[in-house]
MMTF fields as JSON, N, C-alpha, C and O atoms, coordinates in Angstrom:
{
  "mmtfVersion": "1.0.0",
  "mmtfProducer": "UNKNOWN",
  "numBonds": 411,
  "numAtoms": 412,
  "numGroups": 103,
  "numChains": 1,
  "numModels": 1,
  "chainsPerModel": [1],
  "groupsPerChain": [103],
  "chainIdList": ["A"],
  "bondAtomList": [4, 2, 8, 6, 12, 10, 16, 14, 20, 18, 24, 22, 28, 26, 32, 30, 36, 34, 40, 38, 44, 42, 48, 46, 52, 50, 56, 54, 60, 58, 64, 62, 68, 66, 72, 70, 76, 74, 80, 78, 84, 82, 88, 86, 92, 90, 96, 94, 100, 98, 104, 102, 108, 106, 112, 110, 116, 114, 120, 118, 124, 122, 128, 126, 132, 130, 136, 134, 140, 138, 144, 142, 148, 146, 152, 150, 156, 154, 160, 158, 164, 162, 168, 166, 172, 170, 176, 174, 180, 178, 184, 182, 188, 186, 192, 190, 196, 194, 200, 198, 204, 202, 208, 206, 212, 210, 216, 214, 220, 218, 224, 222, 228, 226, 232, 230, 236, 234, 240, 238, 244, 242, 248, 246, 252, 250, 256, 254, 260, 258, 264, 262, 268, 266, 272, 270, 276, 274, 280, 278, 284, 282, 288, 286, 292, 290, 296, 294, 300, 298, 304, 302, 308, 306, 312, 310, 316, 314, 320, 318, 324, 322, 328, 326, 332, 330, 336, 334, 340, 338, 344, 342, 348, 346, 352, 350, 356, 354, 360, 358, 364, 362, 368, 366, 372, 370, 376, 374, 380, 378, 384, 382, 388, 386, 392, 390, 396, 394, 400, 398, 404, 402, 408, 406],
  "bondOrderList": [1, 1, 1, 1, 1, 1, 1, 1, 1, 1, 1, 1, 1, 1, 1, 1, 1, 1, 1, 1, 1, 1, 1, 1, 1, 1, 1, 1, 1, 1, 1, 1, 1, 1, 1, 1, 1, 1, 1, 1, 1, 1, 1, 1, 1, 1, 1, 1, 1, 1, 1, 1, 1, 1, 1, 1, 1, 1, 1, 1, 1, 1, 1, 1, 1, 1, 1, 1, 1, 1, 1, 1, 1, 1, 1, 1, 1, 1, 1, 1, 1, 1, 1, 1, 1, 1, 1, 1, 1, 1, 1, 1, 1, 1, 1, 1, 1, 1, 1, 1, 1, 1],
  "groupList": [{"groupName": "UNK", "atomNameList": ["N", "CA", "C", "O"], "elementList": ["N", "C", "C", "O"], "formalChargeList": [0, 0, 0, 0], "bondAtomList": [1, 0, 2, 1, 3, 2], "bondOrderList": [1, 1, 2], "singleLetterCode": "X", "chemCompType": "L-PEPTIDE LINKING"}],
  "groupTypeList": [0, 0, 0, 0, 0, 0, 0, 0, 0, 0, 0, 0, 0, 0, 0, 0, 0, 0, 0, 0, 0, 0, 0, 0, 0, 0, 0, 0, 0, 0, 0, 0, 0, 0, 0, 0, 0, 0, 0, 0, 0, 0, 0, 0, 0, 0, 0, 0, 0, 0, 0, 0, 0, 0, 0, 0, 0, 0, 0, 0, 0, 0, 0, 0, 0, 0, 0, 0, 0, 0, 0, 0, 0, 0, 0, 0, 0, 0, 0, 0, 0, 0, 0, 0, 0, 0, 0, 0, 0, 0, 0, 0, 0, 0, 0, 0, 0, 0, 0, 0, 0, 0, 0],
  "groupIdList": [1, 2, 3, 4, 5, 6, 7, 8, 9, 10, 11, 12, 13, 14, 15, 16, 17, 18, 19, 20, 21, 22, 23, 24, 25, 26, 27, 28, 29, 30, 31, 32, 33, 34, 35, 36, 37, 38, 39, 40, 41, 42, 43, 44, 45, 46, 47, 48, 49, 50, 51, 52, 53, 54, 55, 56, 57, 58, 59, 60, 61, 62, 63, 64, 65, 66, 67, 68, 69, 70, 71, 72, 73, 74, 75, 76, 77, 78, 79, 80, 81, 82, 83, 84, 85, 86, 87, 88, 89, 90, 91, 92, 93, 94, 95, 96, 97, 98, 99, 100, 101, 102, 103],
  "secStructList": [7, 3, 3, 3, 7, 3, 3, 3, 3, 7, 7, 6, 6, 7, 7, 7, 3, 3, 3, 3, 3, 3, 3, 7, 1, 1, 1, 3, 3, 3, 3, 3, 7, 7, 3, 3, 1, 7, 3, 3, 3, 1, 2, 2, 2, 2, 2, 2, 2, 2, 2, 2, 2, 1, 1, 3, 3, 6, 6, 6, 2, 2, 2, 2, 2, 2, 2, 2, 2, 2, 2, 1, 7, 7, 3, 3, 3, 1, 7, 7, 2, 2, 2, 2, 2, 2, 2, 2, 2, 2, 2, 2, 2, 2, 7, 1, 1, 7, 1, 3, 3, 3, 7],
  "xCoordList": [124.935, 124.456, 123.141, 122.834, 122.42, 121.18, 120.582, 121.171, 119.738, 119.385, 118.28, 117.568, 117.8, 116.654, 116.032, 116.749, 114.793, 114.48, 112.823, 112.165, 112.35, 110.762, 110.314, 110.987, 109.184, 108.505, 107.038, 106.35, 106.244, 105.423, 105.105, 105.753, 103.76, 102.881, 101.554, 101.13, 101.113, 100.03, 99.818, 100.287, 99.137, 98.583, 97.251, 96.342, 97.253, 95.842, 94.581, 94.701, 94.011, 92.775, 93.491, 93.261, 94.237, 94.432, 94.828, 95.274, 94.791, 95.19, 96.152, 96.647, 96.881, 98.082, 98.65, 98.25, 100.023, 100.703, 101.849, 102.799, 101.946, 103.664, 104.387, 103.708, 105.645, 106.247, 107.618, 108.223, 108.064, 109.413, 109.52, 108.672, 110.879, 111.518, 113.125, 114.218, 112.922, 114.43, 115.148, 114.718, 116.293, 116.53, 118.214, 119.36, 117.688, 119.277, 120.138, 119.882, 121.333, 122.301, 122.057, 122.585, 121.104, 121.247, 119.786, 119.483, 119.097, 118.012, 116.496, 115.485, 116.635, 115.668, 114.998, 115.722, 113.732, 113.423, 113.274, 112.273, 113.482, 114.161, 112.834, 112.203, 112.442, 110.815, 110.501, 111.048, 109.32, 108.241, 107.655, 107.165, 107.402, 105.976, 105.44, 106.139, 103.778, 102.874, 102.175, 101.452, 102.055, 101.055, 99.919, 100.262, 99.008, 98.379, 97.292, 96.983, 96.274, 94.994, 94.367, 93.442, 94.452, 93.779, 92.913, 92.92, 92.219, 91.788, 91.847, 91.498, 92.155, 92.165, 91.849, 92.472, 90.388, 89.719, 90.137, 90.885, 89.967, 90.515, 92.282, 93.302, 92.108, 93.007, 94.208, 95.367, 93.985, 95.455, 96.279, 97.473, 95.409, 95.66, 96.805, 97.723, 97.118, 97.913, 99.41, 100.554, 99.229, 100.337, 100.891, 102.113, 99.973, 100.452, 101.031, 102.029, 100.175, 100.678, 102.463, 103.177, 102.763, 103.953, 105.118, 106.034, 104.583, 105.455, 105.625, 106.736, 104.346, 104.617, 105.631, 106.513, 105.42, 106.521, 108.039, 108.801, 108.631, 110.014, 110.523, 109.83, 111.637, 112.548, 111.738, 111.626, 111.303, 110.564, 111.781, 112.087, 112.123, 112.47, 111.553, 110.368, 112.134, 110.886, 110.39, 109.545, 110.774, 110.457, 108.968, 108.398, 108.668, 108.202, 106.839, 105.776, 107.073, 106.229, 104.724, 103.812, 104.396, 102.368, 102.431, 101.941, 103.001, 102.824, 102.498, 101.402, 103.431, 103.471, 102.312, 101.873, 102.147, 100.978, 99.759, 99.171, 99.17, 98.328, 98.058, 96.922, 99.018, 98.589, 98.586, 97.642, 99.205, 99.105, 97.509, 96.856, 97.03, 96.072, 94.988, 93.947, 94.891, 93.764, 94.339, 93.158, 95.142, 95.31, 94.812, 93.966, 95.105, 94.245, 93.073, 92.595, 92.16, 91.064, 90.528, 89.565, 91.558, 91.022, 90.657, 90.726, 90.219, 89.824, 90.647, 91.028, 90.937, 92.068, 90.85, 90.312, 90.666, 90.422, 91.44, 92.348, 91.454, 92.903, 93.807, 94.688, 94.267, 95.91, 95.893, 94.9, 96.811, 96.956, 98.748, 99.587, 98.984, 100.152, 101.217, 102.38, 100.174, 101.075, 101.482, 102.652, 100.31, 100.713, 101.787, 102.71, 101.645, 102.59, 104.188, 104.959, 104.497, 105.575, 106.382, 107.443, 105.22, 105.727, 105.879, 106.682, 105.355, 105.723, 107.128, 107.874, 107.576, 108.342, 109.6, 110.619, 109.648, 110.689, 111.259, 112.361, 109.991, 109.965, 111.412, 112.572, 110.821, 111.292, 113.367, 114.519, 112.842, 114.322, 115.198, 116.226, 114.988, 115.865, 115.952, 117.152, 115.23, 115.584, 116.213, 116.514, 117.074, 118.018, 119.471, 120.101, 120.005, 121.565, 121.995, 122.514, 121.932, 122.569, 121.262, 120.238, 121.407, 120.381, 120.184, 121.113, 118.967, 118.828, 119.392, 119.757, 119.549, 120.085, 120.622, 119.928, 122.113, 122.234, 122.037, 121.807, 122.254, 122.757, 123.244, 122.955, 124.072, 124.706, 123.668, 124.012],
  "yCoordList": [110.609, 110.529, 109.765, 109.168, 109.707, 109.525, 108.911, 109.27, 108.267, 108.49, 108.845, 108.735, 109.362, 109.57, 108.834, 108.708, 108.525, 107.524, 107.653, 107.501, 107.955, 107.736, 106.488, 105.662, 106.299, 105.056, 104.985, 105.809, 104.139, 104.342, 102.55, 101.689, 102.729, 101.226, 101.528, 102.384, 100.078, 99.694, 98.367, 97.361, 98.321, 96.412, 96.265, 97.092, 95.296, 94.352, 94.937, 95.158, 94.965, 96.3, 97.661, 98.087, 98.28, 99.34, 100.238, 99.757, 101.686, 102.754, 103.349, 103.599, 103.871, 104.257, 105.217, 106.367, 104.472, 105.133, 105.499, 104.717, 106.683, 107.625, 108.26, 108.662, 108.538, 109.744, 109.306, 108.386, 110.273, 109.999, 109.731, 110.045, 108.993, 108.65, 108.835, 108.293, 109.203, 109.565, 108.698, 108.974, 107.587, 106.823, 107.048, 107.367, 106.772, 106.756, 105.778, 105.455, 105.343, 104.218, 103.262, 102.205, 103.223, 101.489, 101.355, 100.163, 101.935, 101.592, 101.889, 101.404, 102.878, 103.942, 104.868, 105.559, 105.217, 106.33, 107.483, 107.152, 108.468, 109.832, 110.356, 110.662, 110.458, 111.556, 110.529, 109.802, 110.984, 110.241, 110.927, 111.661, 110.995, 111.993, 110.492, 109.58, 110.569, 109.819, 110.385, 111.227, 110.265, 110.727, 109.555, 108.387, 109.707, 109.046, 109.35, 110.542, 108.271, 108.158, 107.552, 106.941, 107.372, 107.021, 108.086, 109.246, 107.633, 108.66, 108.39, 107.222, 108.978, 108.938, 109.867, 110.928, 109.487, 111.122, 110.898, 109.936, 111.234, 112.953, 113.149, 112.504, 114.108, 114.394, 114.711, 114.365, 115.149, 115.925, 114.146, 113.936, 113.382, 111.904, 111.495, 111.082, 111.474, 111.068, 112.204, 111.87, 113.025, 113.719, 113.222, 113.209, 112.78, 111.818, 110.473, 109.906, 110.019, 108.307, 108.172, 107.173, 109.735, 110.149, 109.99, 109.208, 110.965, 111.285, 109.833, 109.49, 109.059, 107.662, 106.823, 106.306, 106.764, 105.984, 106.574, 105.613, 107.691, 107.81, 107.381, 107.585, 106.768, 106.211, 104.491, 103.932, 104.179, 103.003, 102.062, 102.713, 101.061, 99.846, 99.715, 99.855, 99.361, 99.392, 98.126, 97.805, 97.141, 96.275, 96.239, 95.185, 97.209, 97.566, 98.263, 98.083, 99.487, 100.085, 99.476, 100.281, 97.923, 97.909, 98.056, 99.142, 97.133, 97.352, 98.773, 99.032, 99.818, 100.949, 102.285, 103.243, 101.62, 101.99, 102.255, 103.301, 100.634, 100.273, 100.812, 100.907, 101.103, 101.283, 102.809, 103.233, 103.674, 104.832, 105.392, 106.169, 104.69, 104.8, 104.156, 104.063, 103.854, 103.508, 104.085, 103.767, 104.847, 105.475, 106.521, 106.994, 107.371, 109.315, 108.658, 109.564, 107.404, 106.664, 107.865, 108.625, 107.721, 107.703, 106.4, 105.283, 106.88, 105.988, 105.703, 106.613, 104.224, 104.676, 103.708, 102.658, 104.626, 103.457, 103.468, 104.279, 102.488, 102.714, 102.643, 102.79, 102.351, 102.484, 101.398, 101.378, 100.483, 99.841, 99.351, 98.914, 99.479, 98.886, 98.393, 98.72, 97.054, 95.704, 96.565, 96.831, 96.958, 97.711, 98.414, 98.105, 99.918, 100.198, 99.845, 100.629, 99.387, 98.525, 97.929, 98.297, 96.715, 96.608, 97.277, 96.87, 97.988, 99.273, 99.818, 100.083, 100.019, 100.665, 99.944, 100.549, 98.521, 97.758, 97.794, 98.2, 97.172, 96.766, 98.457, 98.339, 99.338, 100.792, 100.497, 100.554, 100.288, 100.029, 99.065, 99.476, 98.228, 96.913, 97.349, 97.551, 97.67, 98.882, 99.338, 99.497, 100.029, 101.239, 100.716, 100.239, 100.887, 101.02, 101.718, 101.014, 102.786, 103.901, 104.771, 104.947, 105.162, 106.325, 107.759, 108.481, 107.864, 109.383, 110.441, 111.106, 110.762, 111.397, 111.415, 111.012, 112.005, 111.595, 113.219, 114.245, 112.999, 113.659, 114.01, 113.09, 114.989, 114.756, 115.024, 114.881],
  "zCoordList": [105.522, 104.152, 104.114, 105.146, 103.193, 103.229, 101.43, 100.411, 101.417, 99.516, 99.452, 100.449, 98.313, 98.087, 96.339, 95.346, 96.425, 95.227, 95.343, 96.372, 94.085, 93.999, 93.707, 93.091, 94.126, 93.97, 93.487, 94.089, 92.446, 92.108, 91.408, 90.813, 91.921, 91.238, 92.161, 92.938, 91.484, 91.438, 92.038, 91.504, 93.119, 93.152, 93.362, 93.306, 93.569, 93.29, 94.713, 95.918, 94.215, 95.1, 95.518, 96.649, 94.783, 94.98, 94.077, 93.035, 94.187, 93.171, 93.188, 94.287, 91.826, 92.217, 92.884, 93.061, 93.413, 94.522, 94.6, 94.553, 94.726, 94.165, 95.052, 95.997, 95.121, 95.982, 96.177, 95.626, 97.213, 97.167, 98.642, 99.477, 98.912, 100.241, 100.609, 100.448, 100.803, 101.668, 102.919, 104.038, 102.827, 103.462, 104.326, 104.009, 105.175, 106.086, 105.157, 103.997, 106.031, 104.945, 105.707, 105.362, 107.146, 107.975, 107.164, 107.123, 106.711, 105.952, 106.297, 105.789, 107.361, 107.799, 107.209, 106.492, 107.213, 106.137, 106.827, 107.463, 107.149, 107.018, 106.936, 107.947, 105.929, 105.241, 103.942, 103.112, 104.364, 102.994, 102.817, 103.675, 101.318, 100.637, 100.012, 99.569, 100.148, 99.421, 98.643, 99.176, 97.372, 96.38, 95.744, 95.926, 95.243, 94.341, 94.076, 94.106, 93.696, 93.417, 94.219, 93.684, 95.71, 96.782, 97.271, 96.86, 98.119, 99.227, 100.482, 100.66, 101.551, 102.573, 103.32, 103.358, 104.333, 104.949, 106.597, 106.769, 107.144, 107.022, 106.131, 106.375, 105.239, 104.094, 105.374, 105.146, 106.253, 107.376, 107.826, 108.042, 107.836, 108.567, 107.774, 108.482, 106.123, 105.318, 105.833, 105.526, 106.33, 106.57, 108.077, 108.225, 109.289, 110.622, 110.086, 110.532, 108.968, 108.526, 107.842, 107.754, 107.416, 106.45, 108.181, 108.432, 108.909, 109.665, 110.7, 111.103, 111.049, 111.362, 111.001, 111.687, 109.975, 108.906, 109.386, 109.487, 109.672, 109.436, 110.461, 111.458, 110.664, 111.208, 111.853, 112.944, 110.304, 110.413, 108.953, 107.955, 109.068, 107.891, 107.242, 107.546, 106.039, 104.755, 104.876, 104.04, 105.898, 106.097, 107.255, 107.538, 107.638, 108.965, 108.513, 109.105, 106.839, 106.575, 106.438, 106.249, 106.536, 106.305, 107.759, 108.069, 109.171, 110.509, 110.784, 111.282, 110.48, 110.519, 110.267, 110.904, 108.841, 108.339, 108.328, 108.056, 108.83, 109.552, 110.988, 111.453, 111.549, 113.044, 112.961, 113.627, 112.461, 112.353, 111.986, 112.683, 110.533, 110.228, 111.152, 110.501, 111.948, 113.242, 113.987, 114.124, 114.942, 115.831, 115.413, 116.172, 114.007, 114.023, 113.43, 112.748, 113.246, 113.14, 111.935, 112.03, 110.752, 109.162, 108.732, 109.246, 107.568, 106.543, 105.27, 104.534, 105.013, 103.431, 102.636, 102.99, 101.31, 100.002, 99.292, 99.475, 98.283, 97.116, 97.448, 96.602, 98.996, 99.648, 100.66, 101.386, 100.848, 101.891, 102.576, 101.788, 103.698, 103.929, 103.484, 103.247, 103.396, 102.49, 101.054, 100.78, 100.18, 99.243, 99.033, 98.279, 100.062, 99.942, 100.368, 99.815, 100.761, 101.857, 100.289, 99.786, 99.743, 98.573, 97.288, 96.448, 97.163, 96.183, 96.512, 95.569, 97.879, 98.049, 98.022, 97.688, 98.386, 98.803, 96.948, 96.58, 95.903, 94.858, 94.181, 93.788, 94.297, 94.061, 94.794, 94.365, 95.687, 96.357, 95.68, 95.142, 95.665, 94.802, 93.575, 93.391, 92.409, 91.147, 91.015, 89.832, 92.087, 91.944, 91.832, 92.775, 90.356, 90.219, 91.333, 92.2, 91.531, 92.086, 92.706, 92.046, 93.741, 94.724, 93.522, 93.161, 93.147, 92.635, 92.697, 91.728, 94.04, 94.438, 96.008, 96.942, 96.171, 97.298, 97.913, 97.272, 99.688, 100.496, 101.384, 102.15, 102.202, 103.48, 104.654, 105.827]
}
């Protein structure tokens, strides 16, 4: 089983940042979609940084982030790690109940 839950904010030097995540039950993420009002070039790099991230702790996601994004050596404005990490954790603790679940 697995949950799934969107997440969305804003912090301080950055633009907003949306999507959904999909988490194991030891607290692994599965798949991530990122949306927002960032940019990040090369546009294909945000889809290596997605697949970086899975089977990463949401605790793990700016380390993660970060190194992904210098290894395919993009560029992010409007988006950062720490940001998102906390966007996401913030999204996690929110939840009565998982959106939706699955097997």
């Amino acid at each position: 089983m697995f949950m799934i839950f969107s997440f969305v904010g804003k912090k301080e030097n950055t633009k907003l940042i949306r999507g959904t995540v999909e988490l194991t039950l030891d607290g692994c993420i599965k798949h991530i979609q990122i949306r927002g009002d960032f940019f990040i070039y090369p546009e294909d790099a945000l889809e290596y940084i997605e697949k970086s991230l899975e089977g990463s702790s949401l605790s793990d996601v700016a380390r993660r982030f970060s190194w992904a994004l210098e290894e395919c050596g993009a560029e992010a404005l409007g988006i950062n790690g720490e940001a998102l990490q906390i966007i996401l954790q913030e999204a996690f603790h929110s939840q009565d109940k998982p959106a939706k679940e699955g097997r």
